[in-house]
VOBA-1610 file (N, C-alpha, C; in pm, whole numbers, padded with zeros to 5 digits, always signed):
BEGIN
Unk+03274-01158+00596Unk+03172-01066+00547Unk+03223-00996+00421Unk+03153-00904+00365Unk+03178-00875+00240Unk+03114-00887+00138Unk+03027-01001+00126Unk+02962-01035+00039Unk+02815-00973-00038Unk+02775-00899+00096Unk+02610-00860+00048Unk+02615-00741+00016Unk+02552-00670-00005Unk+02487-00513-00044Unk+02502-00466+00113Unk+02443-00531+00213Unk+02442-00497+00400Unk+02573-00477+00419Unk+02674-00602+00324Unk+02757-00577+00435Unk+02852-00429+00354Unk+02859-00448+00233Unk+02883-00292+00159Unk+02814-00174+00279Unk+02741-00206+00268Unk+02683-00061+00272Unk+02695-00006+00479Unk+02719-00132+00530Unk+02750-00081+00678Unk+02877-00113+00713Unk+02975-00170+00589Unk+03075-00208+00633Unk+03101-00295+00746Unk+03082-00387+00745Unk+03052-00452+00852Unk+03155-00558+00915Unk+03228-00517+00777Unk+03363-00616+00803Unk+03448-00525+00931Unk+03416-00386+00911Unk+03513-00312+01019Unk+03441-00247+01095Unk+03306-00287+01148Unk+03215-00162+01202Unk+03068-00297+01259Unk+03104-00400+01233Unk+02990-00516+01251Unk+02996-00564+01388Unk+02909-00672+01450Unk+02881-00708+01566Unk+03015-00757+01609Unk+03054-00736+01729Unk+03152-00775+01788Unk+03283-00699+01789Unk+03314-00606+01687Unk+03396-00528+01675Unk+03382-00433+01745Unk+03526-00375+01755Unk+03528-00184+01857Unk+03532-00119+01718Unk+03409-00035+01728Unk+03377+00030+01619Unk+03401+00191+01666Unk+03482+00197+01789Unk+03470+00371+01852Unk+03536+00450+01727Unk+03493+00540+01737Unk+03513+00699+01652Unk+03453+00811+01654Unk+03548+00905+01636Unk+03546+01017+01693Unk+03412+01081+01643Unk+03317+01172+01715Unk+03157+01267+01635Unk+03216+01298+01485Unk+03333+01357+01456Unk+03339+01414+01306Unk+03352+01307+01257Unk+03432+01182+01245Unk+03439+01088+01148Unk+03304+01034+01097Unk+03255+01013+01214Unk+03105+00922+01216Unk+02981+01015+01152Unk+02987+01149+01206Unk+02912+01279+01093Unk+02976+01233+00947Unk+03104+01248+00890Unk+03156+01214+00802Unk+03085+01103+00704Unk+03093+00968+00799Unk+03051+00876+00711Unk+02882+00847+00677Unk+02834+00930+00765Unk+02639+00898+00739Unk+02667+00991+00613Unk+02730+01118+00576Unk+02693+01239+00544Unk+02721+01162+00369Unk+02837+01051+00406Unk+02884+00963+00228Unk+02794+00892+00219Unk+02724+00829+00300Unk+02649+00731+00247Unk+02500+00820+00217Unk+02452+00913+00289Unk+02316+00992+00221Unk+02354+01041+00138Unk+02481+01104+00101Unk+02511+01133-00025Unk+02551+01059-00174Unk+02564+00923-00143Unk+02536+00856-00212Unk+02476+00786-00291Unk+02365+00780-00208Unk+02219+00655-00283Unk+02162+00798-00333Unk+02090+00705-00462Unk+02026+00786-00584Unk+01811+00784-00518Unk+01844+00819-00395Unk+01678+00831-00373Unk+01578+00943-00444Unk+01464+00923-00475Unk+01382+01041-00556Unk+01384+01174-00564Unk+01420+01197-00435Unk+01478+01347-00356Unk+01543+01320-00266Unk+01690+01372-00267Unk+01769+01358-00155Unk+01765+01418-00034Unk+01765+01359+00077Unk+01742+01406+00176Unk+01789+01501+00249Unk+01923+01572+00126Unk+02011+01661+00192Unk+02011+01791+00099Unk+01854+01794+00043Unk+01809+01869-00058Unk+01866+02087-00016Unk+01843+02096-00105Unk+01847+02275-00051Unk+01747+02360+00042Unk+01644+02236+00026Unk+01531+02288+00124Unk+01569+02257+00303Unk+01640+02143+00293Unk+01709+02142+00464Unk+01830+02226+00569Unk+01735+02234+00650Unk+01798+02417+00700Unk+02015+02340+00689Unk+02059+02445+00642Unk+02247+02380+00656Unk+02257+02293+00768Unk+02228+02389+00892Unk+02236+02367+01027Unk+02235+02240+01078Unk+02102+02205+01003Unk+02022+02064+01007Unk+02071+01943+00902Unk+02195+01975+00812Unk+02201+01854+00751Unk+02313+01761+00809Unk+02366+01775+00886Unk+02449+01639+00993Unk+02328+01600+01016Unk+02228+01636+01077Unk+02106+01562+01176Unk+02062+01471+01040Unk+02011+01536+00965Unk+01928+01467+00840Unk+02023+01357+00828Unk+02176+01388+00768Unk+02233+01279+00725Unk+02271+01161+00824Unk+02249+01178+00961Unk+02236+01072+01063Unk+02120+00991+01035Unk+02028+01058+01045Unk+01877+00964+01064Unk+01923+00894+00933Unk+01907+00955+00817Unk+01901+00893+00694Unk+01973+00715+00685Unk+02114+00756+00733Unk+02162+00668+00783Unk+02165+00563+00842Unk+02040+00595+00954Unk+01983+00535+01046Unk+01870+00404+00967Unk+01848+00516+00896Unk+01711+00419+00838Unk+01742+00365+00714Unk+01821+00400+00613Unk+01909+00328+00496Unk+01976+00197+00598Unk+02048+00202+00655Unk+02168+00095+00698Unk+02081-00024+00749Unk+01960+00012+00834Unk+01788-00044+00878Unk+01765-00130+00811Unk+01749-00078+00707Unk+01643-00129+00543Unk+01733-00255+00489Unk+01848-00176+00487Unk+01986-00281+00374Unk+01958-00378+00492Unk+01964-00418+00639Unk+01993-00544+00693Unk+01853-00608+00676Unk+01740-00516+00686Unk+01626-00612+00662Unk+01615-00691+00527Unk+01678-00621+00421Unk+01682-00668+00314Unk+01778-00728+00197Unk+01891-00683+00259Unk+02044-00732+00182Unk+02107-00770+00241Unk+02034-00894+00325Unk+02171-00964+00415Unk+02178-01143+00359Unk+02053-01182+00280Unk+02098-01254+00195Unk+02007-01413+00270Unk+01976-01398+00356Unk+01853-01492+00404Unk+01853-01435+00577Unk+01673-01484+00584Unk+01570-01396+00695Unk+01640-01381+00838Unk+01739-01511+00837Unk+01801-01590+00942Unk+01928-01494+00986Unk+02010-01417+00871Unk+02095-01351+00909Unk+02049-01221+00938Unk+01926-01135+00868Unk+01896-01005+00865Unk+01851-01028+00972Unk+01750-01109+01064Unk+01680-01138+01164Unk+01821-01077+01262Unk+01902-01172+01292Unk+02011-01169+01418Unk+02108-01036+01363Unk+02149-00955+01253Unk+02126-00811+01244Unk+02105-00686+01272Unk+01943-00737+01246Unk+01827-00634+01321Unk+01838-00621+01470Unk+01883-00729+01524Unk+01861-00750+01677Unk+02043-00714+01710Unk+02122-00661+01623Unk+02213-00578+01694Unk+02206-00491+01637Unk+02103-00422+01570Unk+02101-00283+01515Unk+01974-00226+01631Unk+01900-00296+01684Unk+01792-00294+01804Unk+01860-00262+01934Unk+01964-00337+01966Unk+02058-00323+02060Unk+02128-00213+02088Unk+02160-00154+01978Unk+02268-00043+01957Unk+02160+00109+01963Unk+02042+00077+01865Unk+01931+00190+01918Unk+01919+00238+02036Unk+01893+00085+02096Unk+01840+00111+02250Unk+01988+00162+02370Unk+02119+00155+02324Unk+02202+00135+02401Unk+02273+00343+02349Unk+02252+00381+02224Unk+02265+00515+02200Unk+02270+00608+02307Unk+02415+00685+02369Unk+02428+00764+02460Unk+02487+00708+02564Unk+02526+00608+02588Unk+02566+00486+02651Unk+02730+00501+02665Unk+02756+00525+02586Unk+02877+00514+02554Unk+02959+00402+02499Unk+02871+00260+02467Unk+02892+00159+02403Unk+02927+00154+02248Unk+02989+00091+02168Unk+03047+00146+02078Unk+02963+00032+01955Unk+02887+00059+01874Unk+02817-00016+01770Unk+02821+00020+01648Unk+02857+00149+01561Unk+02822+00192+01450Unk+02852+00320+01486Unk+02904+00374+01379Unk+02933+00531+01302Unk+02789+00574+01356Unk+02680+00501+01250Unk+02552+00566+01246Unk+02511+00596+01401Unk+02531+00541+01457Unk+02459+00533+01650Unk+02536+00666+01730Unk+02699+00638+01671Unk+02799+00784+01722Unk+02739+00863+01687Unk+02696+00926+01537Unk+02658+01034+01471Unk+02514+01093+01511Unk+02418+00968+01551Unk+02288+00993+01613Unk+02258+01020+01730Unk+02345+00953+01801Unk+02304+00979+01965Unk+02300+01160+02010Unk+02385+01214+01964Unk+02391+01372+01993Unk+02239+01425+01950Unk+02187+01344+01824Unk+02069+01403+01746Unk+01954+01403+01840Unk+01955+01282+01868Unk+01822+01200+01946Unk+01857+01324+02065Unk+01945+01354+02148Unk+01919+01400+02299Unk+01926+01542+02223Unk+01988+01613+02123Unk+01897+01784+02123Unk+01814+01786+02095Unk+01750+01690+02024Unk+01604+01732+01976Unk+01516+01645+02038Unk+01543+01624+02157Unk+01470+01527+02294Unk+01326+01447+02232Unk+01408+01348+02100Unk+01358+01272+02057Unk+01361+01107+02112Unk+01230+01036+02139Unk+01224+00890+02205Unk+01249+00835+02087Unk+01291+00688+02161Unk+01357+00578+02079Unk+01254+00538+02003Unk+01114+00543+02041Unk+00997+00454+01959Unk+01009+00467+01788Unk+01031+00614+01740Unk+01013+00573+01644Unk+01085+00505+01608Unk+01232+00514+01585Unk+01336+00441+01537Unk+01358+00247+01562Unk+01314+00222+01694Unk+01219+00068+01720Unk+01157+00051+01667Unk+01048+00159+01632Unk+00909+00105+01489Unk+00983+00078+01383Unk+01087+00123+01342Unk+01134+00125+01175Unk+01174-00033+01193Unk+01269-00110+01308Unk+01317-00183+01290Unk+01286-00286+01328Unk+01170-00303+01401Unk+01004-00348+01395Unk+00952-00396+01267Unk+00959-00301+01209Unk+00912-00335+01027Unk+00972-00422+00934Unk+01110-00421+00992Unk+01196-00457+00907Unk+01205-00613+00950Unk+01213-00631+01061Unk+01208-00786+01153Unk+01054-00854+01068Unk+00944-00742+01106Unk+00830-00796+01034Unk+00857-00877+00890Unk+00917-00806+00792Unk+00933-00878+00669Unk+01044-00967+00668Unk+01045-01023+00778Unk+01128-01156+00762Unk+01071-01298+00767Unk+00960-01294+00812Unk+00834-01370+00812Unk+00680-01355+00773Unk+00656-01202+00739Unk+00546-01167+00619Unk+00565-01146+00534Unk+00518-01186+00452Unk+00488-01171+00273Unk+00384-01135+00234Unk+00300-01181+00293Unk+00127-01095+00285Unk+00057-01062+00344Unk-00021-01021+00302Unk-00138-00880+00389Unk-00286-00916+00320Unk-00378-00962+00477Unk-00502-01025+00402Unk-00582-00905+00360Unk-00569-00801+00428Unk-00694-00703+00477Unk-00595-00566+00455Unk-00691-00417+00406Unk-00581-00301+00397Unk-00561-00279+00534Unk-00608-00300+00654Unk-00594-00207+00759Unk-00480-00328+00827Unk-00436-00447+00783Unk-00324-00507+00815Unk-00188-00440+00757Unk-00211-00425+00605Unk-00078-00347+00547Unk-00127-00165+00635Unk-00222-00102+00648Unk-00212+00023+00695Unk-00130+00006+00846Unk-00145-00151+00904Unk-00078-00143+01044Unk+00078-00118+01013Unk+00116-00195+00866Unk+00254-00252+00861Unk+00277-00075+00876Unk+00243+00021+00753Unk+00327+00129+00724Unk+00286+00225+00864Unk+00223+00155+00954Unk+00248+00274+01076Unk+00364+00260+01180Unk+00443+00150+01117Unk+00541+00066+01167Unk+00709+00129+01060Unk+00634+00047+00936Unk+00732+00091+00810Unk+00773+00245+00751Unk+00684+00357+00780Unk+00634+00477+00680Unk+00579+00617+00801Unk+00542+00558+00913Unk+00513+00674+00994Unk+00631+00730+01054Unk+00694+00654+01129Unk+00795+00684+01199Unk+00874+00802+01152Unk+00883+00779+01066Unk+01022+00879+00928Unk+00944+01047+00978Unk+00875+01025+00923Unk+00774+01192+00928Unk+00740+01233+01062Unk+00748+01146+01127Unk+00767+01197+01315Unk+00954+01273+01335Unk+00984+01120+01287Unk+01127+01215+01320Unk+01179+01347+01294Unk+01118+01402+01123Unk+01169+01485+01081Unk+01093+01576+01111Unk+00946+01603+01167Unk+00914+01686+01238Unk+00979+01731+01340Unk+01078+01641+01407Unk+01090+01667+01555Unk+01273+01658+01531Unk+01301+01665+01436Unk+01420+01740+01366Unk+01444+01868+01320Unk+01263+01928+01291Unk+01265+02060+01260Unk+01237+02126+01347Unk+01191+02076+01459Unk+01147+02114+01596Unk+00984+02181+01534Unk+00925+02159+01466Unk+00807+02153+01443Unk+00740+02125+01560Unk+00564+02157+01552Unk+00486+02115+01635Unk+00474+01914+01648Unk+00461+01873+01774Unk+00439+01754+01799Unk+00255+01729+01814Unk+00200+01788+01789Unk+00049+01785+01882Unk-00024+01673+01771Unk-00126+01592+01853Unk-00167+01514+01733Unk-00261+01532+01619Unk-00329+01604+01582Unk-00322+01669+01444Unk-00212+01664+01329Unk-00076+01731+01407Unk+00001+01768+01323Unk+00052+01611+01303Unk+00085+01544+01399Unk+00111+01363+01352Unk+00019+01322+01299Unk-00070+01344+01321Unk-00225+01272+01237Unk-00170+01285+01027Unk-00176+01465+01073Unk-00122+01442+00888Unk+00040+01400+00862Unk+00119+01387+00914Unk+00227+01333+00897Unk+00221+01219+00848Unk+00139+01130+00952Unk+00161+00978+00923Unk+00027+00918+00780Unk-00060+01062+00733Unk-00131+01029+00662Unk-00043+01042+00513Unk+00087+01133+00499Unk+00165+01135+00412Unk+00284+01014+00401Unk+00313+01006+00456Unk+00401+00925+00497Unk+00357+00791+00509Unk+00218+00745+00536Unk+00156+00591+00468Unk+00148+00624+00305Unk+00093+00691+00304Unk+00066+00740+00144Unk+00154+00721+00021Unk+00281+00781+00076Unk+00423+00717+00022Unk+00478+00598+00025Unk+00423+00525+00155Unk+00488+00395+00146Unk+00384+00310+00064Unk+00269+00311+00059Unk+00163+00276-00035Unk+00185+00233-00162Unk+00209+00370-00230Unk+00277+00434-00317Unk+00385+00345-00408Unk+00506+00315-00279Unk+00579+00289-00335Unk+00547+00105-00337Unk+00438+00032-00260Unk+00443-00061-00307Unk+00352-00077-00409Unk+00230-00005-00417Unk+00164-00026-00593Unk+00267-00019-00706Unk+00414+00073-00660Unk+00497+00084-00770Unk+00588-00024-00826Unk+00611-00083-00682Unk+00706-00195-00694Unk+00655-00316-00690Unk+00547-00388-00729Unk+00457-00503-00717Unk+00603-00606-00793Unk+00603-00572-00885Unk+00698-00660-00984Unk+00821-00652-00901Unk+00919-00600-00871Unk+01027-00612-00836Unk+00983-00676-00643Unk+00915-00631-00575Unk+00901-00729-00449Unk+00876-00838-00442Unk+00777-00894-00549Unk+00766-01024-00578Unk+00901-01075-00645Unk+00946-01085-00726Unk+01094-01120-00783Unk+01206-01131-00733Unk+01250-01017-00635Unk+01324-00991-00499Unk+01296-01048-00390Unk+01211-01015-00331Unk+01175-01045-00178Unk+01075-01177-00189Unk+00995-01199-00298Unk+00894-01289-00243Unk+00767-01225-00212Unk+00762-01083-00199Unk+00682-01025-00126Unk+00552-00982-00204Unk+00426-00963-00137Unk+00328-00944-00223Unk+00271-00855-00110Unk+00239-00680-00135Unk+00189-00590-00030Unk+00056-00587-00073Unk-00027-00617-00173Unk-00128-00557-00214Unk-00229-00674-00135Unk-00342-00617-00049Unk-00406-00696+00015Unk-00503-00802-00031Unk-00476-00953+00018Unk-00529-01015-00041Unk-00720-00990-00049Unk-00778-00925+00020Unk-00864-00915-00010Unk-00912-00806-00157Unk-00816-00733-00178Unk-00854-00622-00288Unk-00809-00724-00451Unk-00796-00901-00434Unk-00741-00969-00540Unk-00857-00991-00619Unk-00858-00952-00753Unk-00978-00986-00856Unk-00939-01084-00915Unk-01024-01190-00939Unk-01014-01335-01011Unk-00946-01477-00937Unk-00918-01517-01011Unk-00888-01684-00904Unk-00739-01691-00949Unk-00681-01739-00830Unk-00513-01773-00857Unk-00485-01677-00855Unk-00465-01544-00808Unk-00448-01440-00850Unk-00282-01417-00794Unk-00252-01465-00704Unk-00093-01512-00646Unk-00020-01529-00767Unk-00062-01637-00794Unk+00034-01752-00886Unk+00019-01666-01037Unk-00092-01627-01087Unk-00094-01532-01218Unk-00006-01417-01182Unk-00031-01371-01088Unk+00108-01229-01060Unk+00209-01295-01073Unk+00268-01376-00997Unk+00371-01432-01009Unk+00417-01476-01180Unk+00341-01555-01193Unk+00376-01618-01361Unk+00433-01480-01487Unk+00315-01406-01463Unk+00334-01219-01531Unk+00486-01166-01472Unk+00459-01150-01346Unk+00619-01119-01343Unk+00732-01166-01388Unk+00738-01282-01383Unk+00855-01378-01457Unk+00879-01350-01574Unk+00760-01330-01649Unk+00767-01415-01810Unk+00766-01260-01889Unk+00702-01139-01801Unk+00667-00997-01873Unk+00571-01022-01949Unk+00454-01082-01936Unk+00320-01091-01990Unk+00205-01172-01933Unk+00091-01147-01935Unk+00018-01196-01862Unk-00024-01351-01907Unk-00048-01445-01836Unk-00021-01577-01874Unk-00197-01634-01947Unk-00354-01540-01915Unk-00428-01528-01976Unk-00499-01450-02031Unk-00600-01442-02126Unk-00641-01315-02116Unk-00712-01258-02045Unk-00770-01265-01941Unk-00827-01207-01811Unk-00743-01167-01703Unk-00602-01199-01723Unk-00526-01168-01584Unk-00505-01027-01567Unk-00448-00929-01706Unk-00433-00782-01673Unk-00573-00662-01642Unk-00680-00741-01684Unk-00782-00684-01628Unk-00818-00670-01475Unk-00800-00744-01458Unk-00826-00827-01319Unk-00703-00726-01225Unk-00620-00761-01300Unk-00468-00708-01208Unk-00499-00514-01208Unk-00527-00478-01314Unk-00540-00290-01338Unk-00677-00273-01202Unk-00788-00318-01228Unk-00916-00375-01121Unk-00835-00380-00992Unk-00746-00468-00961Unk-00659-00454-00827Unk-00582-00323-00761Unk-00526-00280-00863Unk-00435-00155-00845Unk-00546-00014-00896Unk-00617-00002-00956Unk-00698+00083-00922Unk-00747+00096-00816Unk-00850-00020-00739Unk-00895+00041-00624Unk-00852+00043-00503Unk-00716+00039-00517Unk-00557+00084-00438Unk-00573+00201-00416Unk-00549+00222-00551Unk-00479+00312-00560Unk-00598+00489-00519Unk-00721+00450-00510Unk-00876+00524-00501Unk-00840+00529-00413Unk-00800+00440-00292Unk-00801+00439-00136Unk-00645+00517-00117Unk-00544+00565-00141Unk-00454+00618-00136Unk-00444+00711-00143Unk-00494+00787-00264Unk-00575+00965-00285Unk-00583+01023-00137Unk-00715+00998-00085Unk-00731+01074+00024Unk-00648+01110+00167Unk-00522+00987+00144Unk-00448+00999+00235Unk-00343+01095+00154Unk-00316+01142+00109Unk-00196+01251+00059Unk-00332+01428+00079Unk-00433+01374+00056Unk-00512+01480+00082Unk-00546+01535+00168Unk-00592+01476+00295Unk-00578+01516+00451Unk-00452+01553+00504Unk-00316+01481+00420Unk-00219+01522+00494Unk-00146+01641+00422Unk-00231+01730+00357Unk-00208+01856+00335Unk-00243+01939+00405Unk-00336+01902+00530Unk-00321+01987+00662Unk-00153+02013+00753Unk-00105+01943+00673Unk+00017+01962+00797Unk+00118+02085+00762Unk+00072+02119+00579Unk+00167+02241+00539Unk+00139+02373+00638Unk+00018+02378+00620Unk-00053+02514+00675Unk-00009+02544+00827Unk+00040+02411+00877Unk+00062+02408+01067Unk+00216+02422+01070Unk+00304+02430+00917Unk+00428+02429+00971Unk+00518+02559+00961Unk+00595+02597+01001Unk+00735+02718+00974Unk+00721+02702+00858Unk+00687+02801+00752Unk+00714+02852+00620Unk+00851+02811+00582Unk+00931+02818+00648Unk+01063+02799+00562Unk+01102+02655+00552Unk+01003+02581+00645Unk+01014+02415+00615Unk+00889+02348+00553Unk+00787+02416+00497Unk+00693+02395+00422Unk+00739+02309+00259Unk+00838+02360+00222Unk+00876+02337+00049Unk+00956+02139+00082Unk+00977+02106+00189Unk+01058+02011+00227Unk+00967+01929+00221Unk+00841+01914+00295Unk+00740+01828+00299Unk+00672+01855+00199Unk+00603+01975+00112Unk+00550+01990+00002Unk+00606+01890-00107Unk+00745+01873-00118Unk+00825+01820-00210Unk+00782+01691-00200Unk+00794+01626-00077Unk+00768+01445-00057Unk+00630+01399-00086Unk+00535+01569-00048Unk+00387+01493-00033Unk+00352+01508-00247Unk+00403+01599-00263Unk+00402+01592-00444Unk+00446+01530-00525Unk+00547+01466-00463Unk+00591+01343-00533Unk+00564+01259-00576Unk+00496+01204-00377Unk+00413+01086-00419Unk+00288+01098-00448Unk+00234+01192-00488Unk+00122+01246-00574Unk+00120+01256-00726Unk+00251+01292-00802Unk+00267+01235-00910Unk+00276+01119-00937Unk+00379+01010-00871Unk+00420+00895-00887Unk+00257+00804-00907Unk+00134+00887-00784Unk+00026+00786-00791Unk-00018+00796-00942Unk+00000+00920-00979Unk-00106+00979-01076Unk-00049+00891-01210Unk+00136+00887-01181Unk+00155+00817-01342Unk+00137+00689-01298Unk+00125+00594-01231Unk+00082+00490-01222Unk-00114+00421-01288Unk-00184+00531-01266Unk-00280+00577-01323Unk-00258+00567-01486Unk-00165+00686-01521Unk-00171+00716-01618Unk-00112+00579-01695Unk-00038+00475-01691Unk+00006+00336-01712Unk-00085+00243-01708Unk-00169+00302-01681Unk-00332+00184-01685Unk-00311+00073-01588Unk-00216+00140-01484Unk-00182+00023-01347Unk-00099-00092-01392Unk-00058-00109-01510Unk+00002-00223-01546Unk+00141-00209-01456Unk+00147-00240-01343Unk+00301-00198-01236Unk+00372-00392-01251Unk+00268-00454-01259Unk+00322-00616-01273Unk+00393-00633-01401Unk+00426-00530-01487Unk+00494-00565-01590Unk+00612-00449-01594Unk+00595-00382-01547Unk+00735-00208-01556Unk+00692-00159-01429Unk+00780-00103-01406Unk+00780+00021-01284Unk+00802+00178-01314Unk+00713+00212-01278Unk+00681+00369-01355Unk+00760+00419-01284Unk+00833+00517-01304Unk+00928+00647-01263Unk+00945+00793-01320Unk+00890+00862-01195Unk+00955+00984-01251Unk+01038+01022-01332Unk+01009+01117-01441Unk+01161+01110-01533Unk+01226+01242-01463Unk+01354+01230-01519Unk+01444+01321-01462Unk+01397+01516-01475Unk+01293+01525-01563Unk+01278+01635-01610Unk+01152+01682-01552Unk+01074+01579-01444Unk+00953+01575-01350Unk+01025+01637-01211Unk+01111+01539-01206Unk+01237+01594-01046Unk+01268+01712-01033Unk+01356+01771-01122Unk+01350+01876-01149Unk+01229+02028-01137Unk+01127+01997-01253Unk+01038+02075-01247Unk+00991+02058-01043Unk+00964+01966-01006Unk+00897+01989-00852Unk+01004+02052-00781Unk+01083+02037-00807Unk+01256+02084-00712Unk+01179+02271-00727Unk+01178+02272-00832Unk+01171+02444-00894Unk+01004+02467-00806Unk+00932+02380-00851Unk+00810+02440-00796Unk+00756+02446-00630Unk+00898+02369-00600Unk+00886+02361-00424Unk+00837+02452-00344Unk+00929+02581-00374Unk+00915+02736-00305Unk+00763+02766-00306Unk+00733+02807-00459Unk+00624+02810-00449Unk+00479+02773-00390Unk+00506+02613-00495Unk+00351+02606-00431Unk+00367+02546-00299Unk+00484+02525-00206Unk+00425+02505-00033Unk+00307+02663-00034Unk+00314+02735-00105Unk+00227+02890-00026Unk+00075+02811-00033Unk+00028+02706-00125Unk-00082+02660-00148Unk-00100+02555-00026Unk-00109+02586+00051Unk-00066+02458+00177Unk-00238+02395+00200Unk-00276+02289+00211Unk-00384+02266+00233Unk-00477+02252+00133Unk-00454+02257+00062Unk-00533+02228-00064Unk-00558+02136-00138Unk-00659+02062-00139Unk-00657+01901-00167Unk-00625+01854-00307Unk-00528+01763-00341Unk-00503+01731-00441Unk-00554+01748-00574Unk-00558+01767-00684Unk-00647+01794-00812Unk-00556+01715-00909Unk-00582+01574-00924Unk-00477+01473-00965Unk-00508+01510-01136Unk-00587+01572-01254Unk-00590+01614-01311Unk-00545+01743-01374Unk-00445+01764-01307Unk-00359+01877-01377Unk-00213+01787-01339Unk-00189+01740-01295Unk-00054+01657-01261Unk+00026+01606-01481Unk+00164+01565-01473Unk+00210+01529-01612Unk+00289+01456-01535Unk+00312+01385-01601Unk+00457+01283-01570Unk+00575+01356-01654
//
C-alpha cells in the first residue's frame, strides 16, 4: 500500500485491514484532529464558531467522513474502494466493541455513546459511497435527491446531535433541506472535474437539453470548449433549471436557525451562506461549470467568517440571491 491518496490519507499501510491498529483515546483524538486540520475545505470544520469543548467530537466525525469519501474515491478502481468500504462498514458497526480498526473508530466511539447517537447516519454516508461505485447517473431529480439523502443528509443530523440540538422532525426536515442543497451545489459546481475524475455525471438525465448531450459534455470537458455551436446553450438551459430547483431548498432550511441555541446559530448560518453564494456565482458565470469551476475567492471566506455572528440574528429569512457578490 502506499500508493493512493486512501492509502495517504488513512494510512493504511499501518492502520489498514488486518492490522492491530490499537491506540490509546489521546493518540487517536490526536490524529483525526491532523487530518481535519489539514484539508483545505471551504470552512473548516474546526472553525471559531465550534463550542472548544466540542472540537475532538467535530474532529472525529470529520474524520469519519473525510477517510469515507477518500476510500470511495481514492482507492484507484471500484473493486478495491468497494472491499474498503466494507471494512470501514465493519468497523462502524463494530465501534465500542473493543475491536481494533482505525484511529478514526477509537476517537469516535466515545462520541457516538455521549451524544447517544445511532449508527444510521454514518451507514448512510457509506451507503453513498458504495453507491458510486456502480452509479454514474441519475435519470430523474428525485433519484439524485434519493442519492444526497444518503450522500448530504446524514452530516447535518450528526452535527445537530453533536450540538445536542433539537432532534424533532421539523428541525431534520430543515437540516436535510440544507444539507441536499450543498451537496447539489457542489455537483452543479463540479460537473467538469466528476466527469474527468470519476466518470461521473450528477445532473439528471432528464433536465438534458439537446441530443448527445453525454458525449457533448464529455467532448467540452476534454477539449475546454464546446464542440458546437448549440452545445453551451443547451448546457447553461441545463444548469439553470438546476440550479431554480435548488434555491428553495437553502430557503426552507432557514427554518432551522430560528429552532437552534443562539450560540450555534453562526455555525450553520455559515454552511447554509455559503452554499448560497457558491449557487449565486455559478449564476453569475452564466452556468458555464463544464468549462471552470467557480470558487469562492479568498476575500468572500473571509467577509462570511466576519458576517457569521451577525446575520445568524436574521434566522429564517428567505434567501434574496440579489444582494449576494462573489
Amino acid at each position: 500500500m502506499g500508493s493512493t491518496k486512501a492509502d495517504r490519507t488513512l494510512e493504511l499501510g499501518r492502520y489498514g485491514p488486518g492490522l492491530d491498529c490499537a491506540c490509546a483515546l489521546p493518540e487517536a483524538q490526536a490524529w483525526c484532529m491532523r487530518l481535519a486540520r489539514g484539508h483545505g475545505e471551504n470552512f473548516t470544520v474546526l472553525s471559531g464558531f465550534v463550542p472548544r469543548a466540542l472540537q475532538d467530537d467535530f474532529a472525529a466525525v470529520y474524520a469519519f467522513c473525510r477517510c469515507a469519501d477518500d476510500l470511495g474515491d481514492e482507492c484507484g478502481s471500484p473493486e478495491q474502494a468497494s472491499a474498503l468500504l466494507a471494512w470501514w462498514r465493519e468497523g462502524t458497526e463494530a465501534m465500542g466493541s473493543g475491536r481494533s480498526f482505525h484511529p478514526v473508530f477509537t476517537a469516535l466511539a466515545p462520541v457516538v455513546a455521549r451524544h447517544a447517537m445511532p449508527r444510521k447516519p454514518f451507514l448512510d454516508l457509506i451507503r453513498a459511497f458504495e453507491m458510486d461505485q456502480h452509479v454514474s447517473r441519475y435519470s430523474t431529480w428525485d433519484e439524485l435527491i434519493g442519492y444526497c439523502r444518503l450522500s448530504a443528509d446524514p452530516v447535518g443530523r450528526i452535527v445537530l446531535m453533536l450540538l445536542d440540538e433539537s432532534r424533532d422532525e421539523a428541525a431534520l426536515a430543515a437540516s436535510d433541506s440544507i444539507c441536499t442543497g450543498l451537496q447539489l451545489v457542489n455537483h452543479w459546481q463540479d460537473v467538469r472535474r466528476d466527469l474527468l475524475e470519476r466518470g461521473r455525471i450528477y445532473l439528471p438525465s432528464e433536465s438534458w437539453q439537446g441530443e448527445l448531450f453525454a458525449e457533448r459534455l464529455s467532448l467540452t470537458c476534454q477539449r475546454g470548449f464546446a464542440p458546437d455551436r448549440s452545445f453551451l446553450n443547451e448546457y447553461r438551459a441545463t444548469i439553470r433549471s438546476l440550479s431554480e430547483r435548488t434555491w428553495p431548498l437553502f430557503e426552507s432550511g432557514g427554518e432551522l436557525l430560528a429552532r437552534m441555541q443562539p450560540a450555534h446559530r453562526p455555525l450553520i448560518w455559515l454552511f447554509r451562506e455559503g452554499g448560497m453564494r457558491t449557487l449565486h456565482l455559478i449564476e453569475s458565470w452564466n452556468f458555464e461549470t463544464c468549462l471552470a469551476r467557480p470558487k469562492l475567492t479568498a476575500f468572500t471566506k473571509v467577509r462570511l467568517l466576519l458576517q457569521a455572528r451577525w446575520s445568524a440574528a436574521r434566522a429564517g429569512r428567505p434567501a434574496r440571491r440579489e444582494t449576494y457578490a462573489a
